[in-house]
C-alpha positions as CSV (number, residue, x, y, z in Angstrom):
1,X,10.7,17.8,-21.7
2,X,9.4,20.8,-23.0
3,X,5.8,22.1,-22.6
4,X,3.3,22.5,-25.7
5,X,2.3,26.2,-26.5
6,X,-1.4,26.8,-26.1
7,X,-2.1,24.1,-23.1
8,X,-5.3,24.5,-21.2
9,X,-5.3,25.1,-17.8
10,X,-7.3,23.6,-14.8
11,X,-10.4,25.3,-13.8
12,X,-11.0,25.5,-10.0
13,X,-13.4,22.9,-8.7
14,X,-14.7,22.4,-5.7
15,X,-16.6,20.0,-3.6
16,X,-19.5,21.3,-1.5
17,X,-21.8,19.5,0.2
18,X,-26.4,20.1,-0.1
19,X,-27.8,20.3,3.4
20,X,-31.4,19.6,4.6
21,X,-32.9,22.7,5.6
22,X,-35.3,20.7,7.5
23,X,-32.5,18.4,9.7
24,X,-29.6,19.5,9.0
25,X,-28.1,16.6,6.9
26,X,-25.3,16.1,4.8
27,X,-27.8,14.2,1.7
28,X,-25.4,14.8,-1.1
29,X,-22.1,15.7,-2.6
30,X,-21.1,17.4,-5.8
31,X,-18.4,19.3,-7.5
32,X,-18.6,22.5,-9.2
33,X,-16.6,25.9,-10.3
34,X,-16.1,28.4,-7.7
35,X,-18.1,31.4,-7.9
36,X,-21.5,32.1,-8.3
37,X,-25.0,32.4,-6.4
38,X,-25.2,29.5,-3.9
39,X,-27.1,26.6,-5.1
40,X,-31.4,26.0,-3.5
41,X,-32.7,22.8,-4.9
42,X,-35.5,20.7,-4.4
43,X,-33.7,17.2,-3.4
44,X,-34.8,14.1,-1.5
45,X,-34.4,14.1,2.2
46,X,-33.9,10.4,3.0
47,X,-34.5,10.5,6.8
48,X,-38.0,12.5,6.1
49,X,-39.0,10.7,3.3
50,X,-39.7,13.5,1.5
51,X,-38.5,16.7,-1.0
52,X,-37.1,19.4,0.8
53,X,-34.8,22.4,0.1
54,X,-31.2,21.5,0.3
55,X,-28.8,24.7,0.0
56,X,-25.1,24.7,-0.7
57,X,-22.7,24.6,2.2
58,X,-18.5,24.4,2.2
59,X,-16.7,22.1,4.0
């Protein structure tokens, strides 16, 4: 089977993980493109009960 002309090709995603600055936790997952400034967001800390700064970290 021959291929189409003009295909798209898959972008490079990966999964990373938001950690607690506070306690260290692994609170959430996501997946997105490589590159870039290193994510610092405002997310819920479930063990604190609370909003603190999470920042992106690789597996």
């Amino acid at each position: 089977m021959a291929k189409k002309p003009g295909g798209k090709r898959k972008r490079k995603v990966d999964s990373i993980f938001l950690v607690c600055e506070e306690t260290g936790d692994y609170n959430y997952t996501i997946r997105r493109k490589t590159g870039g400034e290193k994510l610092k967001l405002m997310k819920y800390s479930p063990r604190l009960r609370k909003h603190t700064l999470h920042v992106e970290k690789k597996k």
